[in-house]
Gaussian input, Z-matrix of N, CA and C with variables (Angstrom, degrees):
# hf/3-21g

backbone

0 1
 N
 C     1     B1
 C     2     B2     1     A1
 N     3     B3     2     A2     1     D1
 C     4     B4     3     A3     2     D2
 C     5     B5     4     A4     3     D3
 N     6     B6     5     A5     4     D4
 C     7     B7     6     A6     5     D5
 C     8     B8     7     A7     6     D6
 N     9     B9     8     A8     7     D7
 C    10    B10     9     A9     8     D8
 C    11    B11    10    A10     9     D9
 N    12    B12    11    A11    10    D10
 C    13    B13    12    A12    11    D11
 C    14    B14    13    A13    12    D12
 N    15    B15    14    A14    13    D13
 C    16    B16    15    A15    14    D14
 C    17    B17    16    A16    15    D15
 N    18    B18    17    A17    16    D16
 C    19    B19    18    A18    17    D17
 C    20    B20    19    A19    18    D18
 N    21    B21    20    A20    19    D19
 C    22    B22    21    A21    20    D20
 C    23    B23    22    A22    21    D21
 N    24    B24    23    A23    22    D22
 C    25    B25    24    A24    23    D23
 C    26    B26    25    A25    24    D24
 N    27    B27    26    A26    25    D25
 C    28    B28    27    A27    26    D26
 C    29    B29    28    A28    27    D27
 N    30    B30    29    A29    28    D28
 C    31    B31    30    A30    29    D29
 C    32    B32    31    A31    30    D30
 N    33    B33    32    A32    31    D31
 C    34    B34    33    A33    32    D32
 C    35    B35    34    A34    33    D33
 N    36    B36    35    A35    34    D34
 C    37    B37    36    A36    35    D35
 C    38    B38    37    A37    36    D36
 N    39    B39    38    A38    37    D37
 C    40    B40    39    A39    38    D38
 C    41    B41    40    A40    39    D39
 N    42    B42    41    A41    40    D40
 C    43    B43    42    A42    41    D41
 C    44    B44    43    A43    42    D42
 N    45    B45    44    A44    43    D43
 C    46    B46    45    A45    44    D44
 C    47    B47    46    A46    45    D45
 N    48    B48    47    A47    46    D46
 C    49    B49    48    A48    47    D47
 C    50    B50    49    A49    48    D48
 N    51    B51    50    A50    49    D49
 C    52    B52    51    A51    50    D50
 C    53    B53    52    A52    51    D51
 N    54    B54    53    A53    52    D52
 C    55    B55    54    A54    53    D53
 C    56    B56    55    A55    54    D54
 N    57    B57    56    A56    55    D55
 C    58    B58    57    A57    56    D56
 C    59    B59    58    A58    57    D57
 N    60    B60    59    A59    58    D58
 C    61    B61    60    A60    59    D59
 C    62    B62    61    A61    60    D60
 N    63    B63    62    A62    61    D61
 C    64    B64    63    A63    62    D62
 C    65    B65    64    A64    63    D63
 N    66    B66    65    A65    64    D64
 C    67    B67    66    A66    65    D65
 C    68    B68    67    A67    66    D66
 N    69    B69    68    A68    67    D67
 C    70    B70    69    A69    68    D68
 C    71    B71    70    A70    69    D69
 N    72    B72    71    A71    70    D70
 C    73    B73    72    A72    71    D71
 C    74    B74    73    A73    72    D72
 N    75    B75    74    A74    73    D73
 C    76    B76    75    A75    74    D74
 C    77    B77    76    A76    75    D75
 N    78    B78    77    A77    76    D76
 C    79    B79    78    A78    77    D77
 C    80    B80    79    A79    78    D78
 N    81    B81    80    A80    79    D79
 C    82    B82    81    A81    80    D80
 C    83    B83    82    A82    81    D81
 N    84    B84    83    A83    82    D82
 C    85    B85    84    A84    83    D83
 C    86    B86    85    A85    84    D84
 N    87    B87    86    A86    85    D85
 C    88    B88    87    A87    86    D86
 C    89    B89    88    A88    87    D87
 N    90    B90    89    A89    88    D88
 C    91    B91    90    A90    89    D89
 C    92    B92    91    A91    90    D90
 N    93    B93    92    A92    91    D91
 C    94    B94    93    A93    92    D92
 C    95    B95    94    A94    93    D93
 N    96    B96    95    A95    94    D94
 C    97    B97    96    A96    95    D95
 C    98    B98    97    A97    96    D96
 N    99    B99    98    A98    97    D97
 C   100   B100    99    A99    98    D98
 C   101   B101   100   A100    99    D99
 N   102   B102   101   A101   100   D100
 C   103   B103   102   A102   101   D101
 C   104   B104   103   A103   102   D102
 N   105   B105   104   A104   103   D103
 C   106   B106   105   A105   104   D104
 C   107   B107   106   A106   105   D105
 N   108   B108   107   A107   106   D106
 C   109   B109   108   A108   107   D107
 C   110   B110   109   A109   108   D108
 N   111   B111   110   A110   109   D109
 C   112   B112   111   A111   110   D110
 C   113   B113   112   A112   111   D111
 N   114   B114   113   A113   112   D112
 C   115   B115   114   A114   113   D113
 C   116   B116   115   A115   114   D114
 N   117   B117   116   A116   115   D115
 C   118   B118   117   A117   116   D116
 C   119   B119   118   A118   117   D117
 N   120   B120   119   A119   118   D118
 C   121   B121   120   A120   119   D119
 C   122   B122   121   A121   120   D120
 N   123   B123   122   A122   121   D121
 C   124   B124   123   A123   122   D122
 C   125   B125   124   A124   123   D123
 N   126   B126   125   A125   124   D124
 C   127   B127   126   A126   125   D125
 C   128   B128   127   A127   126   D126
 N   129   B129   128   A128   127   D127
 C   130   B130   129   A129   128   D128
 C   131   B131   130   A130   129   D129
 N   132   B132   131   A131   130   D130
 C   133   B133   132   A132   131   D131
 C   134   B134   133   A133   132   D132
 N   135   B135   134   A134   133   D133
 C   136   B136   135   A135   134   D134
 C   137   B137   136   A136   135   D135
 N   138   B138   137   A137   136   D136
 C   139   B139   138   A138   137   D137
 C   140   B140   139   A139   138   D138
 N   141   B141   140   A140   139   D139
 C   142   B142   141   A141   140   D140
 C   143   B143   142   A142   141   D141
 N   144   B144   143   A143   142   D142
 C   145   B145   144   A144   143   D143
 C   146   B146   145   A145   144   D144
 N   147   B147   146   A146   145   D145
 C   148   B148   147   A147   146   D146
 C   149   B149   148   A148   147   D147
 N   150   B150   149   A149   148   D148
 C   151   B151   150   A150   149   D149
 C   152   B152   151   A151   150   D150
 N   153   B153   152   A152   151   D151
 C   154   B154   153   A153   152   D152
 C   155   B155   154   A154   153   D153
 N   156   B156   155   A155   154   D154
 C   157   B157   156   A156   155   D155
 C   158   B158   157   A157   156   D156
 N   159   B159   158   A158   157   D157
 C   160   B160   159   A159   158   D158
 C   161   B161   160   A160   159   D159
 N   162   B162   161   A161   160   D160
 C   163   B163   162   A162   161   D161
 C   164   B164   163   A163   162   D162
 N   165   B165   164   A164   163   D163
 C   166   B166   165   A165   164   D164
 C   167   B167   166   A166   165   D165
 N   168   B168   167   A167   166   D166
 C   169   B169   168   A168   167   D167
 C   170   B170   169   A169   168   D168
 N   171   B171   170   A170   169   D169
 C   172   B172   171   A171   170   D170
 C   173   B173   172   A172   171   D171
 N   174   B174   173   A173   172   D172
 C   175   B175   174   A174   173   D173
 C   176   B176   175   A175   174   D174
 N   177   B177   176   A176   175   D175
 C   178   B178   177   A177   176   D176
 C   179   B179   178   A178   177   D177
 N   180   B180   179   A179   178   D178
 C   181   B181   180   A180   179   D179
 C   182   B182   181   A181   180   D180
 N   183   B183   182   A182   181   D181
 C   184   B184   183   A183   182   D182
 C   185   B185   184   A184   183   D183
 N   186   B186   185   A185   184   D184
 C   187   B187   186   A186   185   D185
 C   188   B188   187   A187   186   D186
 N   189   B189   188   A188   187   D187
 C   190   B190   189   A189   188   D188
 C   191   B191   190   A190   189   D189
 N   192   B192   191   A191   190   D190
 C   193   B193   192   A192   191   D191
 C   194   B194   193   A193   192   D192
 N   195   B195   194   A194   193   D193
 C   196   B196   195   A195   194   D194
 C   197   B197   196   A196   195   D195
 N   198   B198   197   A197   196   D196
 C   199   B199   198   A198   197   D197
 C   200   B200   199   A199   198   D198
 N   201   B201   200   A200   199   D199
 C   202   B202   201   A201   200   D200
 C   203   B203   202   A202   201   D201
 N   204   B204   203   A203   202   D202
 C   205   B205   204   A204   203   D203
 C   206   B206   205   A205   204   D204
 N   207   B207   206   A206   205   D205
 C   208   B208   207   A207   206   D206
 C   209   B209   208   A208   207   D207
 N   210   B210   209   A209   208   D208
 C   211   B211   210   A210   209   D209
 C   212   B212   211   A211   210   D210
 N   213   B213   212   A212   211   D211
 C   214   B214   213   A213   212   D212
 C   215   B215   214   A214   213   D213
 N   216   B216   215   A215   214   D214
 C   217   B217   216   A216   215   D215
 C   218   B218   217   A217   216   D216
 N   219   B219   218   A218   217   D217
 C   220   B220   219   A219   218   D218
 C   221   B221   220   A220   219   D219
 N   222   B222   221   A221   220   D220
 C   223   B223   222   A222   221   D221
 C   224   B224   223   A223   222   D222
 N   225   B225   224   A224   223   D223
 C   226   B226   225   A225   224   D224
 C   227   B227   226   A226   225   D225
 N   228   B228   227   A227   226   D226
 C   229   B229   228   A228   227   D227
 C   230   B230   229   A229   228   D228
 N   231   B231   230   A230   229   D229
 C   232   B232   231   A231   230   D230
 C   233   B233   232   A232   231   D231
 N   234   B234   233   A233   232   D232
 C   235   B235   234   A234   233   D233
 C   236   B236   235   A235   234   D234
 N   237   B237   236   A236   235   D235
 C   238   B238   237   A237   236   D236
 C   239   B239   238   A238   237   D237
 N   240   B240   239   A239   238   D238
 C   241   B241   240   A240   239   D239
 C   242   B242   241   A241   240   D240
 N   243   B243   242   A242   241   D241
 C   244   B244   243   A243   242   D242
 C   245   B245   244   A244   243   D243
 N   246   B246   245   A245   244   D244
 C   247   B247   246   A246   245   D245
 C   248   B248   247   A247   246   D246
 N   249   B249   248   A248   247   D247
 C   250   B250   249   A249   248   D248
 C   251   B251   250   A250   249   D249

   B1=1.4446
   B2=1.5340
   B3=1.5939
   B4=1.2383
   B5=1.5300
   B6=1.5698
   B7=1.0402
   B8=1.8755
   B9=1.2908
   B10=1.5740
   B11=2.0275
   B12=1.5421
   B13=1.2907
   B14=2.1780
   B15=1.1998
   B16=1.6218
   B17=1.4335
   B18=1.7036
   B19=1.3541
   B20=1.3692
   B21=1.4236
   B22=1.4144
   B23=1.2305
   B24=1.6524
   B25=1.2549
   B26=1.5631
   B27=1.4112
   B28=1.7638
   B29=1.5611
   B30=1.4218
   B31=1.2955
   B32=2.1349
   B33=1.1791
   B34=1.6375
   B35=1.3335
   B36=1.2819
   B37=1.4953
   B38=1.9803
   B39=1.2540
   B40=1.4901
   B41=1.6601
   B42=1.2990
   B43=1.1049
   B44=1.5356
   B45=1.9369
   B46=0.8404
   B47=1.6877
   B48=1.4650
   B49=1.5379
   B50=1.8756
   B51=1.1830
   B52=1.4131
   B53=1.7370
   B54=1.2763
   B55=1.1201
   B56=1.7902
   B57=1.6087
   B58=2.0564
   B59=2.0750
   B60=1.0033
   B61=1.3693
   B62=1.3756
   B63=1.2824
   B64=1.4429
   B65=1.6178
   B66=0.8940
   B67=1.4953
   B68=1.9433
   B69=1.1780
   B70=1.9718
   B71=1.0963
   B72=1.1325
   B73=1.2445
   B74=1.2448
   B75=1.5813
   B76=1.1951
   B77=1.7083
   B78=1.1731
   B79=1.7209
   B80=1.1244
   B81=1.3297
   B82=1.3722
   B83=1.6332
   B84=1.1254
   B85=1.6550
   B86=1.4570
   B87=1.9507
   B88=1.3538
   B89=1.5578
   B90=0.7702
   B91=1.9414
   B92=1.9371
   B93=1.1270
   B94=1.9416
   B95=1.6236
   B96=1.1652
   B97=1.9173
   B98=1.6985
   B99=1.1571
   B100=1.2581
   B101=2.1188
   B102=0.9247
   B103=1.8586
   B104=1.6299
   B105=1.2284
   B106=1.5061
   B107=1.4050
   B108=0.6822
   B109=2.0131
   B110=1.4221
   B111=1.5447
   B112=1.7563
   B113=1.7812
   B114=1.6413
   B115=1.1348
   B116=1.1882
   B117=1.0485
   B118=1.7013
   B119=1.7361
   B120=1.3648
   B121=1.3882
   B122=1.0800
   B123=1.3759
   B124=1.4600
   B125=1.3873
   B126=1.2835
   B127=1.8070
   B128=1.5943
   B129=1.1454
   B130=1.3538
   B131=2.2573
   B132=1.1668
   B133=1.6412
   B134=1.2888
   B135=1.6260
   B136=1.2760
   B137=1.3320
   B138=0.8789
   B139=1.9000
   B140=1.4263
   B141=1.4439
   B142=1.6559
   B143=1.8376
   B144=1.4004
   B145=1.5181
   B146=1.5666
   B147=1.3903
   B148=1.7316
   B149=1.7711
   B150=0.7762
   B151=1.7327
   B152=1.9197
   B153=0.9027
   B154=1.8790
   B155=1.2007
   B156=1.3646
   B157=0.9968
   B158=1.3101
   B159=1.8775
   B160=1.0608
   B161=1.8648
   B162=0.7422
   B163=2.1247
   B164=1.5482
   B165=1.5363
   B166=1.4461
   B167=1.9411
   B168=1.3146
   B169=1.5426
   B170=1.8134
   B171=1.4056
   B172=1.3862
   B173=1.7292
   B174=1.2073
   B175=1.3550
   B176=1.2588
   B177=1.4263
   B178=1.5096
   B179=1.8150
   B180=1.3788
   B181=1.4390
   B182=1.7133
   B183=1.1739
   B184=2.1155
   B185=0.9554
   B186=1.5841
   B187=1.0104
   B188=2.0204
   B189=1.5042
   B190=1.2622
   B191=1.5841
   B192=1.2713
   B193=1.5755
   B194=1.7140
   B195=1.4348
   B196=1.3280
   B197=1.8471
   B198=1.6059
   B199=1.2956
   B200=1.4066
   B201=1.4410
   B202=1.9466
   B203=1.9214
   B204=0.9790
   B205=1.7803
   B206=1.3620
   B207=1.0811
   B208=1.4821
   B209=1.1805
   B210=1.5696
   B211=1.7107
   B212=1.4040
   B213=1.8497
   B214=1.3659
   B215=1.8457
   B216=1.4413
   B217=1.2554
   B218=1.4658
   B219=1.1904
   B220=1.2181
   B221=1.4642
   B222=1.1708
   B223=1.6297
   B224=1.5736
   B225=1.4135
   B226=1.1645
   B227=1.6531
   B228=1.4249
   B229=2.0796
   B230=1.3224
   B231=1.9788
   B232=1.1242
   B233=1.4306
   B234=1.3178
   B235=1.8496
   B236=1.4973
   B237=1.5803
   B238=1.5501
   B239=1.1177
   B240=1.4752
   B241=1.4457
   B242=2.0153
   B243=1.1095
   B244=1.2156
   B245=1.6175
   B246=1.5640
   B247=1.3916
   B248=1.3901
   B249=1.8026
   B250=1.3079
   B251=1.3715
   A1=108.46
   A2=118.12
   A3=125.13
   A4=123.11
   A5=139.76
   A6=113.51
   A7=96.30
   A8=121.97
   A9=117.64
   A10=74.30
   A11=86.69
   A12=123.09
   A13=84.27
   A14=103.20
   A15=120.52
   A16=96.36
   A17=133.73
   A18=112.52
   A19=119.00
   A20=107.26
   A21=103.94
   A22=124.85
   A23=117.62
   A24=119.36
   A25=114.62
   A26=108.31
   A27=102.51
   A28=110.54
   A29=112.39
   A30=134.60
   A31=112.43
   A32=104.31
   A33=120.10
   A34=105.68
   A35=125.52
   A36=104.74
   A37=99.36
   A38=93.95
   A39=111.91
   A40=120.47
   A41=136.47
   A42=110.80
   A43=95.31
   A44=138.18
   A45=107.36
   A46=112.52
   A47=116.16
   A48=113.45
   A49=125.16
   A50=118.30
   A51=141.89
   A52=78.30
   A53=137.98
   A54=117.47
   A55=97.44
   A56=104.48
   A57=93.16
   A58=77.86
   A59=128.57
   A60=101.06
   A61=107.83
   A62=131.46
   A63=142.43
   A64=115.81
   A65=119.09
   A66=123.89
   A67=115.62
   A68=99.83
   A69=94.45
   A70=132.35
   A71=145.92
   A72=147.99
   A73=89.06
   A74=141.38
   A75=141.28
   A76=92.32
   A77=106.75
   A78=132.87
   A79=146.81
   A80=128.94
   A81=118.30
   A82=111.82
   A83=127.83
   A84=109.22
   A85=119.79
   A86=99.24
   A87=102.95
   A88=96.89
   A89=149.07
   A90=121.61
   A91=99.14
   A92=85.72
   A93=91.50
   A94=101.32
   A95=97.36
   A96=123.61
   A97=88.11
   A98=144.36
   A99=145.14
   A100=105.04
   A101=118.48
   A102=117.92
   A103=97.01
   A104=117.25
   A105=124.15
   A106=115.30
   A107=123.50
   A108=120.11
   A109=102.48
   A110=104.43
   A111=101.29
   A112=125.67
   A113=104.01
   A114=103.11
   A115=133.55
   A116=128.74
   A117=147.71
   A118=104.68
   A119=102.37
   A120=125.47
   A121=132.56
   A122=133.77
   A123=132.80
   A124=130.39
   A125=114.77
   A126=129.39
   A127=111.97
   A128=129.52
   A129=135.96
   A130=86.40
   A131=115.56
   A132=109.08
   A133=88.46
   A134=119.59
   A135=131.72
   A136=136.24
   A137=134.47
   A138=134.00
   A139=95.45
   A140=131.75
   A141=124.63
   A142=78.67
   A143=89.22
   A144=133.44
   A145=100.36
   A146=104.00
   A147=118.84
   A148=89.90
   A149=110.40
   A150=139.68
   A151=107.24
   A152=107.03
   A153=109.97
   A154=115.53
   A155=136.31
   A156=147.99
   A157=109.09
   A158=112.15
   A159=113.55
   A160=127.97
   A161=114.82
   A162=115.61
   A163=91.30
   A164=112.90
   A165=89.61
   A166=126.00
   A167=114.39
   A168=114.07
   A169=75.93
   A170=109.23
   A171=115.34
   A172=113.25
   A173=129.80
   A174=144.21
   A175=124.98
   A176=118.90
   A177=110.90
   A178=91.71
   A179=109.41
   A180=124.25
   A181=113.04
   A182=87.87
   A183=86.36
   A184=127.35
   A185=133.89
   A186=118.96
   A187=85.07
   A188=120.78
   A189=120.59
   A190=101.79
   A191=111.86
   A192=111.43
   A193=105.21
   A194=131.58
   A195=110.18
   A196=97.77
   A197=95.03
   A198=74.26
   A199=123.81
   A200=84.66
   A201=116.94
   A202=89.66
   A203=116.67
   A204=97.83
   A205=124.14
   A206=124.36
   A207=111.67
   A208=100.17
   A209=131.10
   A210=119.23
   A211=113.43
   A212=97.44
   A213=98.56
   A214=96.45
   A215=101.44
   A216=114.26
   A217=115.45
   A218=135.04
   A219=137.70
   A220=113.64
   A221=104.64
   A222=153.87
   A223=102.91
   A224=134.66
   A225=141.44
   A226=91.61
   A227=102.56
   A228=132.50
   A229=73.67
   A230=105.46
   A231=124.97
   A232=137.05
   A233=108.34
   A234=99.86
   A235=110.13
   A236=106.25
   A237=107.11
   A238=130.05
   A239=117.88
   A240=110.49
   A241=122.94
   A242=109.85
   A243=112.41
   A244=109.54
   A245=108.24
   A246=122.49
   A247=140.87
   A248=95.93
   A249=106.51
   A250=110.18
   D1=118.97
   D2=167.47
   D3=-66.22
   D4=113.74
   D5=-167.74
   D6=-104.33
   D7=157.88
   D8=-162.46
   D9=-93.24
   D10=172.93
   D11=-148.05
   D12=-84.26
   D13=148.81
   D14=-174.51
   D15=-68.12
   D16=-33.68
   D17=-177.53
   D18=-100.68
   D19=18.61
   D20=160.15
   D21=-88.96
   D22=-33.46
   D23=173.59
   D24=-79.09
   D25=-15.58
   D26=163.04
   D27=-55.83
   D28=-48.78
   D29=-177.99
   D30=-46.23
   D31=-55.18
   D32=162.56
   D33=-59.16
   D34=-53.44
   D35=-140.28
   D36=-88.26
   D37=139.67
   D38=-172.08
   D39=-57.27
   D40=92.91
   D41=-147.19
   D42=-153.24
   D43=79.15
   D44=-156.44
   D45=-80.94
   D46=-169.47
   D47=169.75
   D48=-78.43
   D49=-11.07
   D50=-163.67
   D51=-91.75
   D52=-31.41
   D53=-158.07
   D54=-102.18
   D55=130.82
   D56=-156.93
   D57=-105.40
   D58=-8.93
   D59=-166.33
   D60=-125.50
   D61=14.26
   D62=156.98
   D63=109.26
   D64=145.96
   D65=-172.96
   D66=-44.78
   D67=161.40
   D68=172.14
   D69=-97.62
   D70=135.54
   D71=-129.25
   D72=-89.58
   D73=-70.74
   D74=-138.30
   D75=-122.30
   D76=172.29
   D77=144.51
   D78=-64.56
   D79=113.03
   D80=-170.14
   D81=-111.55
   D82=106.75
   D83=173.87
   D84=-73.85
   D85=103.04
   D86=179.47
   D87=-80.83
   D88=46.84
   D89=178.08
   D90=-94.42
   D91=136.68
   D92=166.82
   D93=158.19
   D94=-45.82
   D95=-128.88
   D96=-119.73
   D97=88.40
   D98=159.33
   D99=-28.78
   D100=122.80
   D101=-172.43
   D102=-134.64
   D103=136.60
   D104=141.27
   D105=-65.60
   D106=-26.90
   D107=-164.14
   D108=-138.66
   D109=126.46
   D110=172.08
   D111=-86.44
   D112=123.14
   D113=177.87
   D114=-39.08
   D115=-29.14
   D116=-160.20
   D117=-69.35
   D118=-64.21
   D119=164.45
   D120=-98.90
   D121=-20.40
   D122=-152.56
   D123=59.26
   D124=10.00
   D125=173.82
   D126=-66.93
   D127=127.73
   D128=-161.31
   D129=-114.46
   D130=44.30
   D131=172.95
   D132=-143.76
   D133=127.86
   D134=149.30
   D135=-102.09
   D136=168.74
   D137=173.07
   D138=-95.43
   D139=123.83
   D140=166.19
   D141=-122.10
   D142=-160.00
   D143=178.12
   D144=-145.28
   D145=124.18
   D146=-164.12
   D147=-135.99
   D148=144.37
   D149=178.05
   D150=-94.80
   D151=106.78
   D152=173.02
   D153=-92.09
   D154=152.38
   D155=152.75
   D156=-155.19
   D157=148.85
   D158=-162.92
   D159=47.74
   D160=-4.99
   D161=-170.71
   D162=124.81
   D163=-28.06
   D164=-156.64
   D165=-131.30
   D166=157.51
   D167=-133.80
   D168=-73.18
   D169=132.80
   D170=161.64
   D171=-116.86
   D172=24.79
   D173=-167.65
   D174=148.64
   D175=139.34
   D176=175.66
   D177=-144.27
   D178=169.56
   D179=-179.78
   D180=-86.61
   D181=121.47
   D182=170.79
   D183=-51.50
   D184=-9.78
   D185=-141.59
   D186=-127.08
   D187=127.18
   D188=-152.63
   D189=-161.99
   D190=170.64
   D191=179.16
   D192=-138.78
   D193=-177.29
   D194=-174.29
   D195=-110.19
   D196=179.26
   D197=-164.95
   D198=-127.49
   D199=39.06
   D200=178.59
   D201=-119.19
   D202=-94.29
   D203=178.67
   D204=-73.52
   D205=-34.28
   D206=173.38
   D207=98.43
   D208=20.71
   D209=147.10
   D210=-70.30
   D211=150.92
   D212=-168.36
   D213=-78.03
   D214=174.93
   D215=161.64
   D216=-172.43
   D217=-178.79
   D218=169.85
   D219=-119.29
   D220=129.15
   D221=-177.34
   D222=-50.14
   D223=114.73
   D224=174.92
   D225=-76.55
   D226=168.66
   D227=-167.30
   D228=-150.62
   D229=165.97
   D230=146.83
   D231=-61.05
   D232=0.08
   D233=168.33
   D234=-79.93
   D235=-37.91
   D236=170.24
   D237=-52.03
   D238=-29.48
   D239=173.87
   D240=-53.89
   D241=141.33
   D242=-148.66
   D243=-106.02
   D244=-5.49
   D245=152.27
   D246=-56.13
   D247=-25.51
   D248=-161.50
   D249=-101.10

């Protein structure tokens, strides 16, 4: 059995730099609960789908995953904020 070389699979494996304490093992289904920060990991970067116009974001879809593990969750707006 050939095993491929250790910096290729560094090279594959998904791992961004923003993330200082290593990726999450499992999945969490955040959807329900609008969150700034994903439970799973604690990574504050998601994947959405955002709508442009002009340069600039005039809508995006709630529905998103994060973008260090890739549990889904849903995407806080400004009504959610809980200050206001």
């Amino acid at each position: 059995m050939i095993l491929p070389r250790l910096g290729r699979l560094k090279s594959l494996r998904r791992h961004p730099k923003h993330l200082a304490h290593g990726p999450a093992v499992g999945l969490i289904d955040q959807r329900g609960i609008p969150t700034h920060k994903c439970l799973n990991c604690g990574c504050t970067v998601f994947v959405i789908h955002a709508v442009f116009e002009d340069y600039d974001i005039t809508g995006w879809y709630l529905e998103g995953s994060c973008s260090c593990c890739g549990s889904p969750l849903t995407v806080p707006c400004p009504v959610d904020d809980p200050e206001r």
